[in-house]
MIKOL-310725 format. One record per residue (C-alpha): residue in one letter; chain; x, y, z. Coordinates in steps of 0.25 Angstrom, whole numbers. Layout:
% MIKOL-310725
  residuo  cadena      x      y      z
        a       A      X      Y      Z
...
This chain:
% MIKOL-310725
  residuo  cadena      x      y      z
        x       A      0      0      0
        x       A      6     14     -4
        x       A      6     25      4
        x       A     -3     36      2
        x       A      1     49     -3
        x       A     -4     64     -1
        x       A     -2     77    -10
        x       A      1     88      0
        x       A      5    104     -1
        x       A     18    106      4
        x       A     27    118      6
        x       A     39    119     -5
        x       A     50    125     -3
        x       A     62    130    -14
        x       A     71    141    -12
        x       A     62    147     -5
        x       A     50    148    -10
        x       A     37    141     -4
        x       A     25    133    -12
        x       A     16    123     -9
        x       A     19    109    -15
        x       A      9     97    -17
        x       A     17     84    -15
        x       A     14     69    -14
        x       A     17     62     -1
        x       A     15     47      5
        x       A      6     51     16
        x       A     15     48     28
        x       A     25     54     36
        x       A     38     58     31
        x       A     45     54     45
        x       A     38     42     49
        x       A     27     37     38
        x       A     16     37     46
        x       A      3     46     42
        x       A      2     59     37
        x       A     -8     67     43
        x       A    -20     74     35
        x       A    -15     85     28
        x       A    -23     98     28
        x       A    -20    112     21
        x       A    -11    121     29
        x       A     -7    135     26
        x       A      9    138     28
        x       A     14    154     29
        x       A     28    155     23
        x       A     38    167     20
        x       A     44    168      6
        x       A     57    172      3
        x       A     53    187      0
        x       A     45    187     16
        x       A     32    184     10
        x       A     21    174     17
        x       A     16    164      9
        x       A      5    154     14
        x       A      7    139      7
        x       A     -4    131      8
        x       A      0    117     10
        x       A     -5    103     17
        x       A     -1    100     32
        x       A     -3     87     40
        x       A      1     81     52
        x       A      6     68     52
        x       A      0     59     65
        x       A     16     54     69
        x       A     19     70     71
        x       A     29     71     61
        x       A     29     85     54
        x       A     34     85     39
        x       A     39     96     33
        x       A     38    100     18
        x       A     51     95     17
        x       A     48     82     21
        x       A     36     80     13
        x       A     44     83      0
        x       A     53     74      6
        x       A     44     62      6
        x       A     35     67     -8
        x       A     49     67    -15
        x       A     52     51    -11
        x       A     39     48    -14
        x       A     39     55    -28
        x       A     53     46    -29
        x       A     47     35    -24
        x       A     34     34    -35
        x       A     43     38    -46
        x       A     53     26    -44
């Protein structure tokens, strides 16, 4: 049985500059594997480069093992899966 997946909005990051980013996900944790929470919309206040604030709108959940992930790690884990299905 595969595991399922999830597309969610995330904050990217790229010399400085911010947007939201849809990316596909196994729907467990990025630290330990177990369940991801519901995801809900959430709105994040950011800075840009030239002192701007920007509000992103993007997914956020809490996962039930109390883990946080950071955009970082989501990336992390849609970029092994993306690997992952290609091979």
């Amino acid at each position: 049985m595969s595991t399922p997946t999830r597309r969610v909005r995330v904050i990217e990051t790229v010399h400085g500059k911010a947007w939201p980013t849809s990316v596909e996900v196994p729907w467990v944790c990025s630290k330990c594997g177990g369940p991801r929470g519901e995801p809900k919309e959430a709105t994040r206040q950011l800075w840009t480069m030239d002192h701007r604030r920007r509000t992103l709108t993007v997914d956020d959940w809490s996962n039930p093992c109390g883990h946080h992930e950071s955009s970082r790690d989501v990336f992390a884990q849609h970029a092994a899966f993306v690997a992952e299905e290609g091979s």
